[in-house]
C-alpha positions in Angstrom: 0.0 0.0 0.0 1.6 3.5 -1.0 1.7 6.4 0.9 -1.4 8.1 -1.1 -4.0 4.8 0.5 -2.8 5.2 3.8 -3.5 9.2 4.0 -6.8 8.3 2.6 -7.8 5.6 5.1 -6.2 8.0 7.7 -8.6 10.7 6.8 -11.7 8.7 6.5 -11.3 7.2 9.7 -10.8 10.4 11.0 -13.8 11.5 9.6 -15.5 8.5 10.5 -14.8 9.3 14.0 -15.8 12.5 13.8 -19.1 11.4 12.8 -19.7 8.7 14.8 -18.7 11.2 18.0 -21.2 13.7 16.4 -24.0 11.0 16.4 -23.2 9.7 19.8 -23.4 13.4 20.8 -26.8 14.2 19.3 -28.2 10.8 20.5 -27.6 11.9 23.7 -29.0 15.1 23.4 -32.1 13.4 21.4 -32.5 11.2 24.4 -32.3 14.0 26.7 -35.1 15.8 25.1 -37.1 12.6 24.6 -37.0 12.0 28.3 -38.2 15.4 29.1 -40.8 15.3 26.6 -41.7 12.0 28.5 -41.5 13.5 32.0 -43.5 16.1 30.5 -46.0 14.0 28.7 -46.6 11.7 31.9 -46.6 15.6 34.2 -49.8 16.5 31.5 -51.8 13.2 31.3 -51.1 12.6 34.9 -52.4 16.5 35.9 -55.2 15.9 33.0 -56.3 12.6 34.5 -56.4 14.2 38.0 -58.2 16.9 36.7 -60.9 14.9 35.0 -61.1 12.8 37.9 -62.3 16.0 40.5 -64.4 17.6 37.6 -66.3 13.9 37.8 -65.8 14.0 41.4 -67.3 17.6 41.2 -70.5 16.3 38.9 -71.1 13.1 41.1 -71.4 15.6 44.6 -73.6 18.2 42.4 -75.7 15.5 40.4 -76.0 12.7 43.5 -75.5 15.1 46.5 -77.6 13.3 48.5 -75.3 10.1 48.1 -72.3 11.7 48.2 -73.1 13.6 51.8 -73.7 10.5 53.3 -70.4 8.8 52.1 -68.5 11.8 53.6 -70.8 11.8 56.6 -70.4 7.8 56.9 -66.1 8.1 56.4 -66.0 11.4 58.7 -67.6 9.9 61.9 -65.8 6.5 61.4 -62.5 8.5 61.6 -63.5 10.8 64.4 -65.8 8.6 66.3 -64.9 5.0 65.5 -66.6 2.2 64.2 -68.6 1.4 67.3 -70.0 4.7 68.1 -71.3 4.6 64.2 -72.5 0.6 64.1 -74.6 1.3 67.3 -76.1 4.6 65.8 -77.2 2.6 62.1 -78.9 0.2 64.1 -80.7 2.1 66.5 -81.7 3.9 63.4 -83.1 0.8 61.5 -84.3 -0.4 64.4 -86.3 2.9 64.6 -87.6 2.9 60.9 -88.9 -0.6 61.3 -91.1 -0.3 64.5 -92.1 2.9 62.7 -92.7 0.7 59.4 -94.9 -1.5 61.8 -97.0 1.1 63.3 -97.6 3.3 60.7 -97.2 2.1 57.0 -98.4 5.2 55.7 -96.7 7.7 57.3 -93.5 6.0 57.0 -93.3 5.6 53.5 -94.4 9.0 53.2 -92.0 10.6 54.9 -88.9 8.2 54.5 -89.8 5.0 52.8 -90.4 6.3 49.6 -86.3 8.0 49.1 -84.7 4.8 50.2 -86.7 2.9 48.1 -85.7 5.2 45.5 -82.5 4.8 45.9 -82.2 1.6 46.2 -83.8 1.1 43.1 -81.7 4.1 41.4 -78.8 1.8 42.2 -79.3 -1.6 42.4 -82.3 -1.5 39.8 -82.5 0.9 37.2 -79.0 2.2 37.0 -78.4 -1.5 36.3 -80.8 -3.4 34.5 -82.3 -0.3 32.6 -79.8 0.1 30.0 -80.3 -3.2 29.2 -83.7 -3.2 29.1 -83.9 0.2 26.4 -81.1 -1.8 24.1 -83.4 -5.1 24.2 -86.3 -2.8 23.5 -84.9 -1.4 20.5 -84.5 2.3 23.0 -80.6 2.3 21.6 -78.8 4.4 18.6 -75.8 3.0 17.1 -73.0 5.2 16.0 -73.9 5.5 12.1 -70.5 7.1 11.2 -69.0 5.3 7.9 -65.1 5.9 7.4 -64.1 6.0 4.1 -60.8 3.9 2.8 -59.1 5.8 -0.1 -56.4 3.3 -2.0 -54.1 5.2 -4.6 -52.9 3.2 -7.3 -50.7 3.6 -10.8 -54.1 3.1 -12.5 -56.6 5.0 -10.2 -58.5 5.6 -6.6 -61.0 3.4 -5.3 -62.8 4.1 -2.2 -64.0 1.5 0.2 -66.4 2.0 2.9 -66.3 0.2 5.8 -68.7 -0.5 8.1 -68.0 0.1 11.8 -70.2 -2.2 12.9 -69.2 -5.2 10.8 -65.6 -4.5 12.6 -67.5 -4.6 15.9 -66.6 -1.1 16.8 -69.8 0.7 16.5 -70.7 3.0 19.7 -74.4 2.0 20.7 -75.6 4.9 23.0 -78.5 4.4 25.6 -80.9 6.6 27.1 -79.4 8.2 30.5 -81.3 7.2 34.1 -81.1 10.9 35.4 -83.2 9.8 38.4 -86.0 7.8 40.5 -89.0 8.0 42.5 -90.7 5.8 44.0 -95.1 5.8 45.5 -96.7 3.1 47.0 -97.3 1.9 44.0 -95.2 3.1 41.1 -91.4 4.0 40.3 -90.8 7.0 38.0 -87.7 6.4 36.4 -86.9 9.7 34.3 -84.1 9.5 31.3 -82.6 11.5 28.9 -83.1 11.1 25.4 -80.4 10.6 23.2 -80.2 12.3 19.7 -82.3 10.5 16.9 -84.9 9.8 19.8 -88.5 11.2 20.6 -90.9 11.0 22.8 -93.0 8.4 20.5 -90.5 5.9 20.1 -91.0 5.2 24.2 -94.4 5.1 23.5 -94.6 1.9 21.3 -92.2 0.4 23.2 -94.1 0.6 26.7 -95.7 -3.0 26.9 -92.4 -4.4 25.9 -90.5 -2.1 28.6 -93.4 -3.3 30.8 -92.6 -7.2 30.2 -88.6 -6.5 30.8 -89.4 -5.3 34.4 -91.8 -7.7 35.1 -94.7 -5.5 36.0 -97.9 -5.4 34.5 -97.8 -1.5 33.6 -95.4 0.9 32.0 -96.7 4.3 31.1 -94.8 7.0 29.2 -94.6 10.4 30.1 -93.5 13.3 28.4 -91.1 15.8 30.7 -89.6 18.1 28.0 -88.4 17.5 25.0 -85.8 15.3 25.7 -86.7 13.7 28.7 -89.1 11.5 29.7 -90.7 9.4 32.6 -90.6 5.9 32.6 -93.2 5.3 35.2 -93.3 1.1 36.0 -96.6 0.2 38.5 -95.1 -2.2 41.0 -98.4 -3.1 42.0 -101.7 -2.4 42.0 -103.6 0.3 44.4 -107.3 -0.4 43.0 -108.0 -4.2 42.9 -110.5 -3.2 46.3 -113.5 -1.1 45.5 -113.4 2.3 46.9 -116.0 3.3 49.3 -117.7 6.7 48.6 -118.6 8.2 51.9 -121.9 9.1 53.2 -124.4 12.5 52.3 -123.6 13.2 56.0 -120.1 12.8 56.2 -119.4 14.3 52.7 -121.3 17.5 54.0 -119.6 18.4 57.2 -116.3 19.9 55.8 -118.5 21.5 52.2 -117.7 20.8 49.1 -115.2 22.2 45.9 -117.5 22.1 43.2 -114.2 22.5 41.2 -112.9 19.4 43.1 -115.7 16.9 43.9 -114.2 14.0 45.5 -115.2 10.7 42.6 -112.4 7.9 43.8 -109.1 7.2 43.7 -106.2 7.1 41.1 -103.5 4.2 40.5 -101.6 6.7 42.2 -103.3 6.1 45.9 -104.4 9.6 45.7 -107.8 10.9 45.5 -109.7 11.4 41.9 -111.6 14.6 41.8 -113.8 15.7 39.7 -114.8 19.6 38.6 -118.5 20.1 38.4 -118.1 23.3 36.8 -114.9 25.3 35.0 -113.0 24.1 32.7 -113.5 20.0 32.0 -116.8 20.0 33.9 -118.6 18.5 30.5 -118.2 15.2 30.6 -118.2 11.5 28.2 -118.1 8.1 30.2 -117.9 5.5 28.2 -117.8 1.7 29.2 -119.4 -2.0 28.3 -122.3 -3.0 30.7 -121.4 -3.8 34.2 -117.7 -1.7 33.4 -119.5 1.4 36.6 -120.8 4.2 34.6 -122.9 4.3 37.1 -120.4 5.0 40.3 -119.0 7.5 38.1 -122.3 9.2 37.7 -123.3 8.8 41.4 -120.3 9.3 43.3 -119.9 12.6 42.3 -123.4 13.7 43.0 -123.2 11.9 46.6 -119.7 14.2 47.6 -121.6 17.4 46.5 -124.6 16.5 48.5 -124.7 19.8 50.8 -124.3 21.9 47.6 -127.5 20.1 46.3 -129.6 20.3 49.6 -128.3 24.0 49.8 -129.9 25.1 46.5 -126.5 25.9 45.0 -126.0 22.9 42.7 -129.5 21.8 40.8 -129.5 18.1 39.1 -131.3 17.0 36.2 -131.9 13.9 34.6 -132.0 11.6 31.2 -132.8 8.5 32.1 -133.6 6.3 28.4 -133.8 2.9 30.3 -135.9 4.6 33.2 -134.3 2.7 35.8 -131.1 4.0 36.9 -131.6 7.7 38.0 -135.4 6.8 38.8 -133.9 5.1 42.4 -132.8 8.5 43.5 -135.3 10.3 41.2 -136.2 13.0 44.4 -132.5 14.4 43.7 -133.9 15.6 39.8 -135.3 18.9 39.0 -136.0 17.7 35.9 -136.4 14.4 34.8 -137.0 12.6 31.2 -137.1 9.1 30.4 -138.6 8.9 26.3 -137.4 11.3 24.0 -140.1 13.9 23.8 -139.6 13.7 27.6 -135.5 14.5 26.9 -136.5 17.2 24.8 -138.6 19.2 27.5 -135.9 18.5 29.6 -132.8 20.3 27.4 -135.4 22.7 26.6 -135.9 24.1 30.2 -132.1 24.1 30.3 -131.8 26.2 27.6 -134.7 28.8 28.4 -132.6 29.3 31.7 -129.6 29.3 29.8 -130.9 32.1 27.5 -132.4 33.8 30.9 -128.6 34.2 32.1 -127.7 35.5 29.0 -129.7 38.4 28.8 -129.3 38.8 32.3 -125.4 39.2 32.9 -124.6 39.9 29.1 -122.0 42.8 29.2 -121.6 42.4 33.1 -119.8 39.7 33.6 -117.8 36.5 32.1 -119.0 34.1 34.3 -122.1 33.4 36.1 -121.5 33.6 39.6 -123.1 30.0 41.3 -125.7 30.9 44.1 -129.0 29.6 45.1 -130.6 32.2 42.8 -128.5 30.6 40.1 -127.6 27.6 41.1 -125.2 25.2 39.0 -127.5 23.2 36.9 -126.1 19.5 36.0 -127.4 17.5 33.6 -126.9 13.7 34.3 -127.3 12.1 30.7 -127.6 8.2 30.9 -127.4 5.9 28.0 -127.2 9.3 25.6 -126.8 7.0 22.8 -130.1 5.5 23.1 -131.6 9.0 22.2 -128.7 10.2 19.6 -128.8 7.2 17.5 -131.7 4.3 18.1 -134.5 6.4 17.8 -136.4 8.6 15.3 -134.7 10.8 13.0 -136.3 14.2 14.2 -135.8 13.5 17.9 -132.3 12.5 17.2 -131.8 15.7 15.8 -133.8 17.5 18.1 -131.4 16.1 21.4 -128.3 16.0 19.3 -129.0 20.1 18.7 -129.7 21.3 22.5 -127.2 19.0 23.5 -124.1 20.8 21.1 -125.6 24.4 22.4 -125.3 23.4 26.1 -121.7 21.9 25.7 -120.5 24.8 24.0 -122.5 27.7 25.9 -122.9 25.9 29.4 -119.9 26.4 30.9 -119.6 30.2 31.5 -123.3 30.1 32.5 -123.2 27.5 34.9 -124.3 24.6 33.2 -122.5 21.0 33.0 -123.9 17.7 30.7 -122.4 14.8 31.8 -123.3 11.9 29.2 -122.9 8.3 29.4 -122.9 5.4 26.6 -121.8 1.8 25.7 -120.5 2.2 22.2 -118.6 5.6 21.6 -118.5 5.4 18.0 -118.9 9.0 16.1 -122.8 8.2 14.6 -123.7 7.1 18.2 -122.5 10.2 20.0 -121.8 12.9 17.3 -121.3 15.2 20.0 -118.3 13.3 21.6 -115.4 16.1 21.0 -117.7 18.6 22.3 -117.3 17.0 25.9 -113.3 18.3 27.2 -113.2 15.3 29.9 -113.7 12.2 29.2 -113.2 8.2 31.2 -113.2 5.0 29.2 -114.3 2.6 31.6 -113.9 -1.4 30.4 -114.9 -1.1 26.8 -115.0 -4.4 24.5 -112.7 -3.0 22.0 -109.2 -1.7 21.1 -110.6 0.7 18.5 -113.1 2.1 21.6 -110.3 3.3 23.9 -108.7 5.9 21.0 -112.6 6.9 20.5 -112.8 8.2 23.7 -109.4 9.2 25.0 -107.9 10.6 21.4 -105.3 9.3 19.4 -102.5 7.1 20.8 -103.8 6.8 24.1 -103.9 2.9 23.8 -100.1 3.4 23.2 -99.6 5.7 26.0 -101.0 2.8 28.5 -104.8 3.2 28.6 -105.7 -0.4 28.1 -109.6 -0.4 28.8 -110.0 -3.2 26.6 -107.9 -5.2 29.4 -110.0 -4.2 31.7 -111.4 -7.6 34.1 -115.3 -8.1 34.4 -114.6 -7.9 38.0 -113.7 -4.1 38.3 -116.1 -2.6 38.1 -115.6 1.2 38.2 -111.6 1.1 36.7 -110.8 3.1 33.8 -109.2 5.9 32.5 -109.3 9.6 32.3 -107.7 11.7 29.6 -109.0 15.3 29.5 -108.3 19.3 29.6 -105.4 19.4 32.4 -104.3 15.9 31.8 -101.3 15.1 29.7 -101.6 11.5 30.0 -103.8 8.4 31.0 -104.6 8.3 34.4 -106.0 4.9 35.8 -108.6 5.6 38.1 -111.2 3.7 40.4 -114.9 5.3 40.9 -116.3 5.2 44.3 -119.0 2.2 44.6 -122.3 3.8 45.7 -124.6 0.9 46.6 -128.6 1.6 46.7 -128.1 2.2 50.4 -126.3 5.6 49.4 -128.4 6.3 46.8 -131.7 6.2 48.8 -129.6 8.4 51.8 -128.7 11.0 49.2 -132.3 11.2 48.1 -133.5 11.3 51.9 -130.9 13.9 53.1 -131.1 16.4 49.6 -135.0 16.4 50.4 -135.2 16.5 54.1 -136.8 13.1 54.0 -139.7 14.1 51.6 -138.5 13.5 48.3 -141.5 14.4 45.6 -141.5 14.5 42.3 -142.5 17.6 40.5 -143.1 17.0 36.7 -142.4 19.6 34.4 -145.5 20.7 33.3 -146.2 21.9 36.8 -143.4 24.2 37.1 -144.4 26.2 33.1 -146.5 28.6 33.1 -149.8 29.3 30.8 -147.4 30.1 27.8 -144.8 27.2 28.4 -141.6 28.9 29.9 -140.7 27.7 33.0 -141.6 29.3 36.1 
């Protein structure tokens, strides 16, 4: 090898070394860097992580305070007062809430029954099971988004779309619990919708949501928008018949003629009716034997004062002459044939017109006093007179029965009409009445007659009624979003011949019509 190589392989290696120092230089300072970045990285998601963890913290105190204040309660006194000090006070506690339990049902799960229940369903129920339950139900959205593949070849692009859920990674959201409560007899579970959901979809998915919690109800209600109330009935409040009190007893405290007392709701709270304002007109509907008659009577026996006091005045239809004749001394007027109906609405109406010329200008409603009392009209078996029976009469009823529905109520005047088939020819009246009840009925097809349209999905089930409850049904009217199951008071002929006994003073007579007109035919 000559000089000229070994100069060459001299420098190179030099330069080689130079290089490889160079490297070995900024490697070091690469990994320097790297390592801080690290430090850094693991400093950022470890301060992130902690940060997300209090804001969570933060929503779980503000969103289940109630929770969260007894886990710091429950932690505080076991630090500062031991164990022992806290086992003895739980126990006294429960031991407390159970000979409560014992003694007074009512009260207890009034006042403190009802929010553990809730909770513990909240928790150990719903918070649980319900997701589930809305998935199986068909209450889920899946994550729709499509990513697109783009592949670029020498000869062109061709896009492929692949499915998220075929790779198994589609997001499925469900409907959020948001909370729970809990009555004697139903848990109201409310939930937030998620987008691509409304109201509806819960409604057609009710009996199924009904059959996934094993109860025999579910009835959807509409909170806002985007939330709604899940409300499962645990059990059932009206299998007993209710008792409707006494004339006596129902007149010692008065009576809301706004609010007269008519049973009780699945709710285990009272069911009033208004016999005047707004709803006060009236459509029961219901097979034979469903209690359109404890609907009718109930009613009448809670107002009893107003009646003997001259404030509330009854009339009454009566096609099959048999129901309202019982307590026919309670009538003002009374019809049984149609020319008899007729005579009837017409006296309504000349009062009717009376008032109008009277406070026309003065007033916008009729003030109720025994100069101008409230005048009901009791309407049995309307569809006897507004269908099976001559065309003229027909008309005739069908006429003065539209003008007092529409003109009654600011005049102080109330029809309360009751029939066995609600189709449109037998009642033609039917949306003229604001309130109406769909007792048992023999049909599907009857209940959205009665209660509007997509009541049957919204869990009025009168169809399902049994034969042996009499008096259950359902009320959908002005003031009511949704179905409300409800159980008339059962007014036995006892009650019926005490109401007629007590409104009269014991002398119950019956004054026919003709008596009270005078030589030109108005009423006297």
């Amino acid at each position: 090898m000559n000089t000229n190589g070994i100069g060459v392989l001299l420098v190179g290696g030099g330069v080689l070394g130079v290089v490889v120092w160079l490297l070995h230089k900024l490697g070091r300072t690469l990994a320097t860097i790297a390592e801080v970045l690290a430090a850094a990285a693991v400093v950022f998601i470890a301060l992130w992580s902690a940060v997300k963890l209090l804001v969570w913290l933060g929503k779980q105190v503000f969103q289940r305070w109630r929770t969260s204040l007894g886990v710091v309660a429950v932690v505080a006194w076991w630090q500062w007062l031991g164990w022992p000090s806290l086992a003895i006070t739980a126990g006294s506690v429960a031991v407390v809430q159970v000979v409560w339990r014992l003694l007074d049902l009512v009260s207890f799960d009034r006042c403190c029954g009802r929010f553990l229940r809730a909770w513990w369903l909240r928790w150990f129920t719903y918070a649980r099971k319900l997701p589930g339950w809305l998935h199986a139900c068909g209450l889920s959205i899946s994550d729709g988004t499509v990513p697109v593949e783009v592949t670029v070849n020498l000869v062109g692009r061709r896009r492929k779309a692949v499915s998220r859920a075929a790779a198994g990674g589609a997001a499925v959201q469900v409907p959020k619990v948001l909370g729970v409560k809990s009555g004697p007899s139903w848990d109201e579970v409310r939930v937030r919708l998620v987008p691509g959901q409304k109201p509806e979809d819960f409604d057609d998915a009710a009996r199924a949501l009904a059959v996934a919690r094993k109860v025999t109800r579910c009835q959807v209600r509409e909170l806002e928008p985007n939330v709604v109330s899940l409300d499962f009935q645990r059990r059932d409040l009206l299998t007993a018949p209710v008792d409707c009190a006494a004339p006596e007893l129902a007149a010692v405290d008065g009576v809301d003629l706004r609010r007269v007392f008519a049973g009780r709701t699945e709710y285990g709270k009272d069911w009033r009716l208004p016999l005047t304002g707004p709803g006060a007109h009236m459509l029961v509907a219901g097979a034979t034997g469903a209690g359109k008659n404890s609907v009718m009577w109930c009613p009448l026996v809670s107002a009893a004062s107003a009646i003997r006091a001259g404030t509330v005045r009854v009339s009454g239809i009566d096609p099959k002459g048999m129901e309202l004749a019982y307590g026919r001394g309670i009538f003002a007027r009374y019809g049984v044939e149609g020319k008899e109906a007729i005579e009837v609405l017409d006296d309504l109406l000349g009062g009717l017109e009376s008032r109008k010329r009277e406070f026309a200008g003065h007033t916008r409603k009729v003030p109720i006093s025994t100069e101008h009392p409230l005048e009901v009209l009791e309407f049995d078996e309307i569809g006897a007179l507004t269908k099976y029976t001559d065309r003229k009469t027909r008309e005739a009823i069908v006429e003065r029965v539209a003008i007092l529905t529409t003109q009654g109520r600011a005049l102080g005047y109330t029809v309360r009409g009751y029939v066995q088939e609600p189709t449109k020819d037998t009642v033609p009246v039917r949306e003229l009445f604001p309130r109406r009840v769909c007792l048992r009925v023999t049909s599907k097809t009857h209940v959205g007659m009665v209660l509007g349209d997509g009541a049957y999905e919204r869990g009025a089930w009168a169809n399902r009624i049994e034969e042996s409850a009499a008096g259950v049904g359902y009320v959908w009217g002005e003031g009511i979003r949704e179905p409300l199951r409800i159980r008339a008071g059962w007014v036995p002929d006892e009650t019926v011949k005490a109401l007629e006994t007590y409104v009269t003073n014991g002398g119950a007579h019956v004054v026919d019509l003709a008596t009270r007109r005078g030589p030109e035919g108005v009423a006297a």
